[in-house]
PDB file of N, CA, C and O in Angstrom:
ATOM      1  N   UNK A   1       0.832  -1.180   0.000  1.00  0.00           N
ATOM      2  CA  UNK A   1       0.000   0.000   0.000  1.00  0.00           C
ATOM      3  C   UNK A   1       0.875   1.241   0.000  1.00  0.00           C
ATOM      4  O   UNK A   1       2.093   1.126   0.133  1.00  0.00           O
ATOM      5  N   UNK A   2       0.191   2.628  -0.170  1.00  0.00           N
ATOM      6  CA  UNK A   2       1.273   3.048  -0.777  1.00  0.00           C
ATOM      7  C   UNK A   2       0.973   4.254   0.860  1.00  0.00           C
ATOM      8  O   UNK A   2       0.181   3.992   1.766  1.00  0.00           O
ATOM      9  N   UNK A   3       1.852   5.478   0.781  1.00  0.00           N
ATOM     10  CA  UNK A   3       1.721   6.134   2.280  1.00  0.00           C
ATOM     11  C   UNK A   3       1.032   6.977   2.124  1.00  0.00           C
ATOM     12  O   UNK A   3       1.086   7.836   3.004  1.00  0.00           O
ATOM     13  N   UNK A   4      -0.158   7.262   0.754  1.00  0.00           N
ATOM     14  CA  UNK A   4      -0.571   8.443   0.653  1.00  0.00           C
ATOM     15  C   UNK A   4      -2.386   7.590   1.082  1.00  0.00           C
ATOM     16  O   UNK A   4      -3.375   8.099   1.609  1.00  0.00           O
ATOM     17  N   UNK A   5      -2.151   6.169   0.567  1.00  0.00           N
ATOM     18  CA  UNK A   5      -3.827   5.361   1.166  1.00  0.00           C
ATOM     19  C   UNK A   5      -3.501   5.453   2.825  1.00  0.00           C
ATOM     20  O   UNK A   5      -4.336   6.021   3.528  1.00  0.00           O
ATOM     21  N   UNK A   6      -2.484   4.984   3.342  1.00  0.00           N
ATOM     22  CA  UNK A   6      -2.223   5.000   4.632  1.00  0.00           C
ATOM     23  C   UNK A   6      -2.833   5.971   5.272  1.00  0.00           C
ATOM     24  O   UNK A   6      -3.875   5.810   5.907  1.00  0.00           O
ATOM     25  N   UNK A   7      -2.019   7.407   5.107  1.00  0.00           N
ATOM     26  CA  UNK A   7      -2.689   8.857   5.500  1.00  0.00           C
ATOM     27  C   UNK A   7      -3.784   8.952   5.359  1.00  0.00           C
ATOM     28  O   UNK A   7      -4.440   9.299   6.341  1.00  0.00           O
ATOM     29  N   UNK A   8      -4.480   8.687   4.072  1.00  0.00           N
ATOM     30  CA  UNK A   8      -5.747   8.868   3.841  1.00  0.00           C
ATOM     31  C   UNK A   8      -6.801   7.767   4.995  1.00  0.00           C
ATOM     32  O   UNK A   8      -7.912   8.275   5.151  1.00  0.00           O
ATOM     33  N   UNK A   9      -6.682   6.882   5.506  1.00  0.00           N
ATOM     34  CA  UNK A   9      -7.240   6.170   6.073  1.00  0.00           C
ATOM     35  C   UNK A   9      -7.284   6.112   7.669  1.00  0.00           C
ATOM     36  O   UNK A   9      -8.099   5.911   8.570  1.00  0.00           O
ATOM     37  N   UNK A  10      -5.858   6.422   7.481  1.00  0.00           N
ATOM     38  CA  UNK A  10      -5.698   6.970   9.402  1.00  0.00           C
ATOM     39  C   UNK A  10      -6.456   8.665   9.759  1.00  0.00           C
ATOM     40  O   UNK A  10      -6.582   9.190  10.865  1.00  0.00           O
ATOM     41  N   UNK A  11      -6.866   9.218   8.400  1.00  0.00           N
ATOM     42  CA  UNK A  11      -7.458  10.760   8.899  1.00  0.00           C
ATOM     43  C   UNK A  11      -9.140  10.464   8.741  1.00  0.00           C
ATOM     44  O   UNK A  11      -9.970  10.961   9.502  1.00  0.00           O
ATOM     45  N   UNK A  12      -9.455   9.614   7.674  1.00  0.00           N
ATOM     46  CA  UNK A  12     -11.393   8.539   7.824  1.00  0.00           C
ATOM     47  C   UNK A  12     -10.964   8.284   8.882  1.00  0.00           C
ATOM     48  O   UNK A  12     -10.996   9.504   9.040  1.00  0.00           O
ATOM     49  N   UNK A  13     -10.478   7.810  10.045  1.00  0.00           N
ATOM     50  CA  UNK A  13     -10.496   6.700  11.372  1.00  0.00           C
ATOM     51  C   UNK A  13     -10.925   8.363  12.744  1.00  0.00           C
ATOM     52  O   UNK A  13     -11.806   8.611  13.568  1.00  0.00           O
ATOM     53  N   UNK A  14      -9.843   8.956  12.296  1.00  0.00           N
ATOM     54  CA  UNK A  14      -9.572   9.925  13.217  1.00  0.00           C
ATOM     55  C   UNK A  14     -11.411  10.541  13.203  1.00  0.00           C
ATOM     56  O   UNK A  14     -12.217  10.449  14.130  1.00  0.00           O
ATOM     57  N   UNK A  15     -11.634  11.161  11.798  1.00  0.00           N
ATOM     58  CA  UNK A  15     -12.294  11.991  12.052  1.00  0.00           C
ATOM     59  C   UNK A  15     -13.911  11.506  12.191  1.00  0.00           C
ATOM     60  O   UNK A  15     -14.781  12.200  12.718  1.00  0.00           O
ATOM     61  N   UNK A  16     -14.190   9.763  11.429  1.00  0.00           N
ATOM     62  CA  UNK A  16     -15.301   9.326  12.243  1.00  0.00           C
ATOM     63  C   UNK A  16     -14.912   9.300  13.909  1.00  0.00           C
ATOM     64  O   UNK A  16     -15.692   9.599  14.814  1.00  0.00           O
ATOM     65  N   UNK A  17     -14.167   9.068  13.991  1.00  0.00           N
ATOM     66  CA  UNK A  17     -14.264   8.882  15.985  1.00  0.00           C
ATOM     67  C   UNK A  17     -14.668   9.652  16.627  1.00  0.00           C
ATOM     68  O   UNK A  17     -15.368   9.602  17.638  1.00  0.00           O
ATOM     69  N   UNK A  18     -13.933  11.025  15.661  1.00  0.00           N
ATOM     70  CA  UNK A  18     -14.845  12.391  16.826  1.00  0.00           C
ATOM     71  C   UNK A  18     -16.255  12.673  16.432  1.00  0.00           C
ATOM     72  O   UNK A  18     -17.173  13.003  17.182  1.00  0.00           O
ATOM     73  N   UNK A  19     -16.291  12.465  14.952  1.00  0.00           N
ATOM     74  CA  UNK A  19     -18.060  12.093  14.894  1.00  0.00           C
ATOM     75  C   UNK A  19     -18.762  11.556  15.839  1.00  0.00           C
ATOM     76  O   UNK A  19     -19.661  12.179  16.404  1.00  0.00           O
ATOM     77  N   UNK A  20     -18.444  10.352  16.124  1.00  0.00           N
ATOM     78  CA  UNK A  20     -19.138   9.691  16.954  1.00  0.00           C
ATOM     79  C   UNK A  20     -19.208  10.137  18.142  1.00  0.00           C
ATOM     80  O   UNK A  20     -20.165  10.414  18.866  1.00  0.00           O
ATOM     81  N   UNK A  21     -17.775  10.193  18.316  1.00  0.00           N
ATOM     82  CA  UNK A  21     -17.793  11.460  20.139  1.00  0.00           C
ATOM     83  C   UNK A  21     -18.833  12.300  20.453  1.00  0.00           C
ATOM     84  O   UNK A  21     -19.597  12.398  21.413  1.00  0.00           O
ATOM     85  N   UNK A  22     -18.625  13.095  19.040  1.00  0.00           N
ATOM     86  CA  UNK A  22     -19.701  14.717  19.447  1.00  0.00           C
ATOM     87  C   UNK A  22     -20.918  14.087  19.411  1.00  0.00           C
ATOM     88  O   UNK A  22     -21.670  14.591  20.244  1.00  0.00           O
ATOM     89  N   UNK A  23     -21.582  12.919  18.600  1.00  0.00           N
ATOM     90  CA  UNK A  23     -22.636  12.439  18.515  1.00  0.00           C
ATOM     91  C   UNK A  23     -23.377  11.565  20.176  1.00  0.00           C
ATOM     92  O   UNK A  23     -24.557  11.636  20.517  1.00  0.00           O
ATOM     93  N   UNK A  24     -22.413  10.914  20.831  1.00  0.00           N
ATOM     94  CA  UNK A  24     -22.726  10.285  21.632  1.00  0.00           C
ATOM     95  C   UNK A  24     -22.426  11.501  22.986  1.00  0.00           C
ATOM     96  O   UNK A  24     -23.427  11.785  23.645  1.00  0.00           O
ATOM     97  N   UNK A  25     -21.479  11.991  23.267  1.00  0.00           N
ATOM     98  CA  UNK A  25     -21.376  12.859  24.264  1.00  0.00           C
ATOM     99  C   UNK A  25     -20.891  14.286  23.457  1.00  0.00           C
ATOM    100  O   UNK A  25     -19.749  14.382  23.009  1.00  0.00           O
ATOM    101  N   UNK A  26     -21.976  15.468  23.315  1.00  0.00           N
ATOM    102  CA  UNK A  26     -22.120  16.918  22.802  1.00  0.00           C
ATOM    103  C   UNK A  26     -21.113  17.696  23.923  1.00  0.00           C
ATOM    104  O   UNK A  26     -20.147  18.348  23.527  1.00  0.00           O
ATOM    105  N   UNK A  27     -21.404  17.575  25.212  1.00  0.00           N
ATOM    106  CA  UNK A  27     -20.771  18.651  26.121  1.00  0.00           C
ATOM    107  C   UNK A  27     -19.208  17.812  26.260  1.00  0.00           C
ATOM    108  O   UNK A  27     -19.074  16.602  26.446  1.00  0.00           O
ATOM    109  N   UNK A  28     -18.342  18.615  26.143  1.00  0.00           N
ATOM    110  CA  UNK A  28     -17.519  18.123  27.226  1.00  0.00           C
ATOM    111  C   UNK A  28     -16.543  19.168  28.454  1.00  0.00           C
ATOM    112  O   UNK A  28     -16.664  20.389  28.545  1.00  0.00           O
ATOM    113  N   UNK A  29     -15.833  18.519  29.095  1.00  0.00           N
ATOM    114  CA  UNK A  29     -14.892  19.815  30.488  1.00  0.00           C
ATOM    115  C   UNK A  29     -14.492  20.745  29.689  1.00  0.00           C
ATOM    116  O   UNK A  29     -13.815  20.759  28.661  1.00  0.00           O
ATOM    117  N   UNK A  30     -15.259  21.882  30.617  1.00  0.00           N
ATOM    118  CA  UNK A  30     -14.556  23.307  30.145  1.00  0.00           C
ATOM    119  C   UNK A  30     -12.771  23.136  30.541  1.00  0.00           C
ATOM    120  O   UNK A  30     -12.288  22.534  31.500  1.00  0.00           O
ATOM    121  N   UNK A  31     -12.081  23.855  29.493  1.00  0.00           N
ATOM    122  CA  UNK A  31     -10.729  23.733  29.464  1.00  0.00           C
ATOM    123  C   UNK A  31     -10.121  24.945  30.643  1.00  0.00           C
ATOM    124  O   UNK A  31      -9.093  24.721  31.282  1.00  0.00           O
ATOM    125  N   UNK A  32     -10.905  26.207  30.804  1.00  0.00           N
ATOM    126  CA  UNK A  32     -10.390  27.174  31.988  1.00  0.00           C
ATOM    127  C   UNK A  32     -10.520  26.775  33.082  1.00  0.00           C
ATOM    128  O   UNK A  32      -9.648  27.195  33.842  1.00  0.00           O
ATOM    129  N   UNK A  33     -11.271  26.103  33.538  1.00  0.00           N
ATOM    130  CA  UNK A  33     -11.702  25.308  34.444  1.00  0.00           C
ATOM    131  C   UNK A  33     -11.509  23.695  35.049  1.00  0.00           C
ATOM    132  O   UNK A  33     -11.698  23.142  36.133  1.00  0.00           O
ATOM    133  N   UNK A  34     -11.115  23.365  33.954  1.00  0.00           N
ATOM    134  CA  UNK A  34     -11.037  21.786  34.480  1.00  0.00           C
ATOM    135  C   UNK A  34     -12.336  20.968  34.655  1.00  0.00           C
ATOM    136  O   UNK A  34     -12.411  19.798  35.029  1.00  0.00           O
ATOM    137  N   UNK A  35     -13.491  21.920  34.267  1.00  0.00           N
ATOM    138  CA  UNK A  35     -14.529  21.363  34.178  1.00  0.00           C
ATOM    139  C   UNK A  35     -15.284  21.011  35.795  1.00  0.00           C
ATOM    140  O   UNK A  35     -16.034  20.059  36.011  1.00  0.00           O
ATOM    141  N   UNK A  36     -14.743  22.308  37.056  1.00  0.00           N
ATOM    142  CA  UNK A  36     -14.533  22.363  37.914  1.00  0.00           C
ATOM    143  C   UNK A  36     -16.347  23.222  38.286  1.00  0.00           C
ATOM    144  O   UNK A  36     -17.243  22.882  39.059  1.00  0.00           O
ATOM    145  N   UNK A  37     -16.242  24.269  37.418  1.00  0.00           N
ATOM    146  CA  UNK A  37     -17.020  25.127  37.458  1.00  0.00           C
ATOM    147  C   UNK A  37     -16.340  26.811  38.157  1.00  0.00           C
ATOM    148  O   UNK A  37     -16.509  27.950  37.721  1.00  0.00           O
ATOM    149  N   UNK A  38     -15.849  26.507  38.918  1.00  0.00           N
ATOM    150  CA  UNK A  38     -14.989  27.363  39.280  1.00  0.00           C
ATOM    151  C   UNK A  38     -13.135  27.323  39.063  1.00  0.00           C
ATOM    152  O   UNK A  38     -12.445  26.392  38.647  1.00  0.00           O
ATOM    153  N   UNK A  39     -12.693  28.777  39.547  1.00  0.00           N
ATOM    154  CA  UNK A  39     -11.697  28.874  39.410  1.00  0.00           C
ATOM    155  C   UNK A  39     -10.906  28.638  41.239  1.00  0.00           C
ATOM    156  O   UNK A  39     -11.392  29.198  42.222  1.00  0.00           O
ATOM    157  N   UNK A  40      -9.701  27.742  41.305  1.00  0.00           N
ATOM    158  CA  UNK A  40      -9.059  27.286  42.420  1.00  0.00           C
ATOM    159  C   UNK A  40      -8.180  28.300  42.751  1.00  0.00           C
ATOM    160  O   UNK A  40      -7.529  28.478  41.722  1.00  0.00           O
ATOM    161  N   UNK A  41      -7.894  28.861  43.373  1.00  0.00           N
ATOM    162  CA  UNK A  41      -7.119  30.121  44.077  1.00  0.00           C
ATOM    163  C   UNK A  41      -5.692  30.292  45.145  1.00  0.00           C
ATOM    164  O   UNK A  41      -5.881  31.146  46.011  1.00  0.00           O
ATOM    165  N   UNK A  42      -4.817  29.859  45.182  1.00  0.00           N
ATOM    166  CA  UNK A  42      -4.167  29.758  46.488  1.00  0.00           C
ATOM    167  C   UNK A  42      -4.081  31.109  47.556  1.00  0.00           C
ATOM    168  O   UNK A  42      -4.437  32.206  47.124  1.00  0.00           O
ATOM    169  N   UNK A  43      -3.711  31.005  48.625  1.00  0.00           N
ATOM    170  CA  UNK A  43      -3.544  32.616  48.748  1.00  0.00           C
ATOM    171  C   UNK A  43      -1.874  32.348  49.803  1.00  0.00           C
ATOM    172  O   UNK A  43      -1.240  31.297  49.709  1.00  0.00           O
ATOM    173  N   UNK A  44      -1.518  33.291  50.551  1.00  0.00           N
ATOM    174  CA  UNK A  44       0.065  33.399  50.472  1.00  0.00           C
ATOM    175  C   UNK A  44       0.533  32.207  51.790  1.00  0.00           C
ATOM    176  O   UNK A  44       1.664  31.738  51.919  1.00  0.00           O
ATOM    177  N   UNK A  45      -0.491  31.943  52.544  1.00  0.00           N
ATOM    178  CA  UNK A  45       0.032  30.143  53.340  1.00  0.00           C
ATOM    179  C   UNK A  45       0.028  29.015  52.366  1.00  0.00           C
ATOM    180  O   UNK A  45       0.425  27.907  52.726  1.00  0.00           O
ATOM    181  N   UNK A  46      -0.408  29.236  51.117  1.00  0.00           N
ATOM    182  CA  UNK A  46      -0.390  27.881  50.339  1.00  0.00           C
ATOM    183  C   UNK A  46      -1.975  27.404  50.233  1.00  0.00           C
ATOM    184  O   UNK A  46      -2.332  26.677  49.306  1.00  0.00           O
ATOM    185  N   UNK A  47      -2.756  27.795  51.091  1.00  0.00           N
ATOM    186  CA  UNK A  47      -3.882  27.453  51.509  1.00  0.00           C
ATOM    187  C   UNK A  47      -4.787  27.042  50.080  1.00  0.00           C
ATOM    188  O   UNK A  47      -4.617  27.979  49.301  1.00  0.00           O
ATOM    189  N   UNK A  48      -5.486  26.224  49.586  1.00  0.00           N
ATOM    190  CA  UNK A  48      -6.276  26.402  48.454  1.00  0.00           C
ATOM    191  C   UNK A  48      -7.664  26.588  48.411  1.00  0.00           C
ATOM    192  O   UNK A  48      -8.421  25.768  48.931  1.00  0.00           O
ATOM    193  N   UNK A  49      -8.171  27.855  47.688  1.00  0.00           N
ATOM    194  CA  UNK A  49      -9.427  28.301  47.869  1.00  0.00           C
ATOM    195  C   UNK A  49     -10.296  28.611  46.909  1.00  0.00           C
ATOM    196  O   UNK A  49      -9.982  29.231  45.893  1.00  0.00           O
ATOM    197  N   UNK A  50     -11.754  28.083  47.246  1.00  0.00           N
ATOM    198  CA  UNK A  50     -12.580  27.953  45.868  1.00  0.00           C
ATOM    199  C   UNK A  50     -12.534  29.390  45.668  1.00  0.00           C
ATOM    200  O   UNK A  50     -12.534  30.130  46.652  1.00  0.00           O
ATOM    201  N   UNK A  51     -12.485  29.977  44.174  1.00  0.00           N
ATOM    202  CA  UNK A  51     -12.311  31.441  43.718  1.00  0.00           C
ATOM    203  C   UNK A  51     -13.471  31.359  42.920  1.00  0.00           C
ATOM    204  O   UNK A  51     -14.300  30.487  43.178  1.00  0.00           O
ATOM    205  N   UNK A  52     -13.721  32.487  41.581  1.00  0.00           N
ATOM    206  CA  UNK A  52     -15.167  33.058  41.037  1.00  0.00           C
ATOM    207  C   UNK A  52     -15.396  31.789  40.391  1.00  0.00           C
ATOM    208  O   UNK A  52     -14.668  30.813  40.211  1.00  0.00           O
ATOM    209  N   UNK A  53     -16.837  32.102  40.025  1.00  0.00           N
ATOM    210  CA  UNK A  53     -17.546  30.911  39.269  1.00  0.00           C
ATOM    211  C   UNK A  53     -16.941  30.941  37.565  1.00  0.00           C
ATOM    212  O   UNK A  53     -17.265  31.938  36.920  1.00  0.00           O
ATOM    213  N   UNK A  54     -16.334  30.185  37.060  1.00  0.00           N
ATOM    214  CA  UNK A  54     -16.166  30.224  35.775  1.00  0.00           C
ATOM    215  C   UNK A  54     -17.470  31.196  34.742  1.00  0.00           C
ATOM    216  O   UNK A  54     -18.684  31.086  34.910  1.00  0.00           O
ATOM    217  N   UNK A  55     -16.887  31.981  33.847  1.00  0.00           N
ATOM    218  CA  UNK A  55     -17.261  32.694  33.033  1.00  0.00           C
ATOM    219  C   UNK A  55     -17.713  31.970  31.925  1.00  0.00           C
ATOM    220  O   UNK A  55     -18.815  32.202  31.429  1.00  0.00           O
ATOM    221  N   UNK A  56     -16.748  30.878  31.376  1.00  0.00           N
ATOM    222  CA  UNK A  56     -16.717  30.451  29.962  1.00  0.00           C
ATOM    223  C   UNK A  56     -18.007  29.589  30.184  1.00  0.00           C
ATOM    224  O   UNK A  56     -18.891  29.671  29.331  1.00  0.00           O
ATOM    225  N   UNK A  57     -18.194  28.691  31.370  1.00  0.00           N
ATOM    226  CA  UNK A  57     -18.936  27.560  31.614  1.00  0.00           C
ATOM    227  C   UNK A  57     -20.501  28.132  32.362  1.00  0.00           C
ATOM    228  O   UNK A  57     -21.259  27.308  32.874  1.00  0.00           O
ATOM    229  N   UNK A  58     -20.762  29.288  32.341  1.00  0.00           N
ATOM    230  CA  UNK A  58     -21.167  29.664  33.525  1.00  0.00           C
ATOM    231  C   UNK A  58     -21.305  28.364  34.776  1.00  0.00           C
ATOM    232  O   UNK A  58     -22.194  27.561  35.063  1.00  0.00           O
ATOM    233  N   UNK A  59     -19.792  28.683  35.361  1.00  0.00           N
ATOM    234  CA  UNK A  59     -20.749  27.319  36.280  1.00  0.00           C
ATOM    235  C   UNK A  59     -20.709  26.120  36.394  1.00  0.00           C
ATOM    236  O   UNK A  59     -20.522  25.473  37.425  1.00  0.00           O
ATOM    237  N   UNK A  60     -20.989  25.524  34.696  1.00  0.00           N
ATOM    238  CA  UNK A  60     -21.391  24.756  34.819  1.00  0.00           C
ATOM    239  C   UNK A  60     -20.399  23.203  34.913  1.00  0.00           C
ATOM    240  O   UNK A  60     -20.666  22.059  35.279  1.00  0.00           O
ATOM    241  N   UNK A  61     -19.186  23.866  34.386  1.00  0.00           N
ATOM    242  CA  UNK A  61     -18.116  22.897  34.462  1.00  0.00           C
ATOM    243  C   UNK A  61     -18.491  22.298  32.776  1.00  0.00           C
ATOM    244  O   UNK A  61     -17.743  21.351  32.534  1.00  0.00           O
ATOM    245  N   UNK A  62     -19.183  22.525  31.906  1.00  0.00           N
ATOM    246  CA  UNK A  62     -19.309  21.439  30.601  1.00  0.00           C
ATOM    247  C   UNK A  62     -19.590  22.872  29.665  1.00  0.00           C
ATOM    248  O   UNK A  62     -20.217  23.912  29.868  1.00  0.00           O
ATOM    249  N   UNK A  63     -18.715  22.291  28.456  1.00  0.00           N
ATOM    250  CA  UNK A  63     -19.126  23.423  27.056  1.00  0.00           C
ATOM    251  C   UNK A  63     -18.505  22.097  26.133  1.00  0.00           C
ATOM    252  O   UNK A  63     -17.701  21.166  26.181  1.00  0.00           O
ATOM    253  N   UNK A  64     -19.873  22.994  24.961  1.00  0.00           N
ATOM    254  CA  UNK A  64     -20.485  22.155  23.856  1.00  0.00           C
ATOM    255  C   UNK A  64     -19.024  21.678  23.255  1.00  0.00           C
ATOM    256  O   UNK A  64     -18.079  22.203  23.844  1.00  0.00           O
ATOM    257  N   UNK A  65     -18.803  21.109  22.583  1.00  0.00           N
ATOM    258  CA  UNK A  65     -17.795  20.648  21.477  1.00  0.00           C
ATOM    259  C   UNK A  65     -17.582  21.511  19.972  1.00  0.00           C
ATOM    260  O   UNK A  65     -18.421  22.188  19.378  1.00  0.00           O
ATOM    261  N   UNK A  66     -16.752  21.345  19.751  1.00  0.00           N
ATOM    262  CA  UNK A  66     -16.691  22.050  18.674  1.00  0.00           C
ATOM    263  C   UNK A  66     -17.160  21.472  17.103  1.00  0.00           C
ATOM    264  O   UNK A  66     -17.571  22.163  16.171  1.00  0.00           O
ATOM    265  N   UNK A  67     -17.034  20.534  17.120  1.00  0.00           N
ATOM    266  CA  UNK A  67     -17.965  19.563  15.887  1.00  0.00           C
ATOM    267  C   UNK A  67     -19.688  19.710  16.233  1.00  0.00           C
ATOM    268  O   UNK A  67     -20.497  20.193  15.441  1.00  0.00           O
ATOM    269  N   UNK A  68     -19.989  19.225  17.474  1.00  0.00           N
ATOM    270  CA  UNK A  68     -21.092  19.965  17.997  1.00  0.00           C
ATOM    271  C   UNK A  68     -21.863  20.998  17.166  1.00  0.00           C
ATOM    272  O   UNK A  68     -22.683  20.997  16.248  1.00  0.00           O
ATOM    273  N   UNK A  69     -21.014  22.132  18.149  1.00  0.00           N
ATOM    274  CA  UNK A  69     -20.984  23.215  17.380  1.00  0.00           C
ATOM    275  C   UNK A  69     -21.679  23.492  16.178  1.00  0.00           C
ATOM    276  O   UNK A  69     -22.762  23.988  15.868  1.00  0.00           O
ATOM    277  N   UNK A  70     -20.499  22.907  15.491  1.00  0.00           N
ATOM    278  CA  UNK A  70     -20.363  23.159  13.903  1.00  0.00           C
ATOM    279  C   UNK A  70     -21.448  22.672  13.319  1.00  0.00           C
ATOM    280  O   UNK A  70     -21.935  23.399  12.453  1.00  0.00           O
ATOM    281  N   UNK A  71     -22.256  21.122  13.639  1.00  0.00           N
ATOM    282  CA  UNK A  71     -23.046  20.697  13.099  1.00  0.00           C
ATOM    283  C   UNK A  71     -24.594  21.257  13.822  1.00  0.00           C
ATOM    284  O   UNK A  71     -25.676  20.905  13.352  1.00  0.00           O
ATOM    285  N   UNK A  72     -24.506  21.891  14.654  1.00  0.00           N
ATOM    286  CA  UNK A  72     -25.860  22.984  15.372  1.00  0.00           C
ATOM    287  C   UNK A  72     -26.049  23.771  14.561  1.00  0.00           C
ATOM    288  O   UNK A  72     -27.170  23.795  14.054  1.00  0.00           O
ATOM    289  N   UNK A  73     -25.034  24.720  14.119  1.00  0.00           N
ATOM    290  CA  UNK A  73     -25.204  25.784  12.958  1.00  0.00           C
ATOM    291  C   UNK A  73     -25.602  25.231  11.697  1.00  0.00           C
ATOM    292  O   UNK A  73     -26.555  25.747  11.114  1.00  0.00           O
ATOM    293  N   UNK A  74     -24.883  24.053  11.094  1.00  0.00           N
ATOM    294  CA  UNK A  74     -25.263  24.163   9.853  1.00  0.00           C
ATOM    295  C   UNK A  74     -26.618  23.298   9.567  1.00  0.00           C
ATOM    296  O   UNK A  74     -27.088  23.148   8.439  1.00  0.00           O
ATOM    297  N   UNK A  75     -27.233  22.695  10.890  1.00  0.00           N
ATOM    298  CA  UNK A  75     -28.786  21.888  10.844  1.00  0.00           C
ATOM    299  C   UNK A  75     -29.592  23.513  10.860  1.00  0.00           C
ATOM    300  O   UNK A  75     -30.415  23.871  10.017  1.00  0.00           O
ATOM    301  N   UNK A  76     -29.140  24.296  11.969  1.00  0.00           N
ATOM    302  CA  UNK A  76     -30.068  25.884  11.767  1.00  0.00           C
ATOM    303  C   UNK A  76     -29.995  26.843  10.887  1.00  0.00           C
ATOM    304  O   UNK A  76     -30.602  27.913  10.856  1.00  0.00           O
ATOM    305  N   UNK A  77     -28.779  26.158   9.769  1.00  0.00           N
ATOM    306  CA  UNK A  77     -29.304  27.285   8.440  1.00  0.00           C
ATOM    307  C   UNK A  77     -29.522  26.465   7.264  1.00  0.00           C
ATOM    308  O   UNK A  77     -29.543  26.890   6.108  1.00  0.00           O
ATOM    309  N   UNK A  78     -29.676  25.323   7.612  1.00  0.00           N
ATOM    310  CA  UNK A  78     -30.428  24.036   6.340  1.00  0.00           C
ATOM    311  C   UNK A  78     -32.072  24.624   6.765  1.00  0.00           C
ATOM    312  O   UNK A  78     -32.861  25.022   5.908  1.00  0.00           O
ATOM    313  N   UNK A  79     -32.408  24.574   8.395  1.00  0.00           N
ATOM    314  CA  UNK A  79     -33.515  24.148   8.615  1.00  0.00           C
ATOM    315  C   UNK A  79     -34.655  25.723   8.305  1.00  0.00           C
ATOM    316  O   UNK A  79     -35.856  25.859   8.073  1.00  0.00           O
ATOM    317  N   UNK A  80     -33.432  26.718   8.470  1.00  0.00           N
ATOM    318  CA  UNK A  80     -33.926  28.055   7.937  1.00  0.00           C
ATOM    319  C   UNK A  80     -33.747  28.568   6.841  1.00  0.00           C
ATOM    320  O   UNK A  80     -33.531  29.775   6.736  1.00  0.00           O
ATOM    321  N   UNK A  81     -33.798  27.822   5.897  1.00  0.00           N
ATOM    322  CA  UNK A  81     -33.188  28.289   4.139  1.00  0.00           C
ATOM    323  C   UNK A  81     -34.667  26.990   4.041  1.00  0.00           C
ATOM    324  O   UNK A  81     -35.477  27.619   3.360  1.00  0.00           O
ATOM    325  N   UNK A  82     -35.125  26.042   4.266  1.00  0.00           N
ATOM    326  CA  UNK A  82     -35.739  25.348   3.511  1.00  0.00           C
ATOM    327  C   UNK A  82     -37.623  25.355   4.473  1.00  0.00           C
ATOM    328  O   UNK A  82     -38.265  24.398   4.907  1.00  0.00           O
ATOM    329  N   UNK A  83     -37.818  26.233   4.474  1.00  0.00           N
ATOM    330  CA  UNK A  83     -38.472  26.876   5.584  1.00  0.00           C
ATOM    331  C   UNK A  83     -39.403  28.143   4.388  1.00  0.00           C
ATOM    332  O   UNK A  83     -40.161  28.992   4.857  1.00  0.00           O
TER     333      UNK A  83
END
């Protein structure tokens, strides 16, 4: 086989998987957060302290995916063009 079917077959593998990802689980851990909901704080004993509620997540510790995403928008301008 030659390395250009190879490539081509290891990037079909890759990119059904995250299909399936975003398909089976949409949210996943906010990345500022750790998926915590909040932000962790030390202060000058070392001490560690819950700090503000995450912005990105409000909160919630989970944001959408980015394939997600992508496929939310383009079902809401199929579903509003044929409308």
């Amino acid at each position: 086989m030659s390395l250009a079917v190879l490539a081509t077959a290891f990037l079909l593998t890759v990119t059904l998987g995250y299909v399936v990802k975003c398909w089976l689980s949409p949210f996943g851990d906010c990345r500022k957060c750790d998926g915590m909901g909040h932000d962790f704080k030390t202060d000058r004993k070392g001490k560690t302290k819950r700090g503000r509620d995450c912005r990105r997540c409000d909160a919630t510790g989970k944001r959408i995916r980015v394939g997600r995403w992508i496929y939310n928008r383009a079902a809401r301008t199929y579903r509003a063009g044929t409308r």
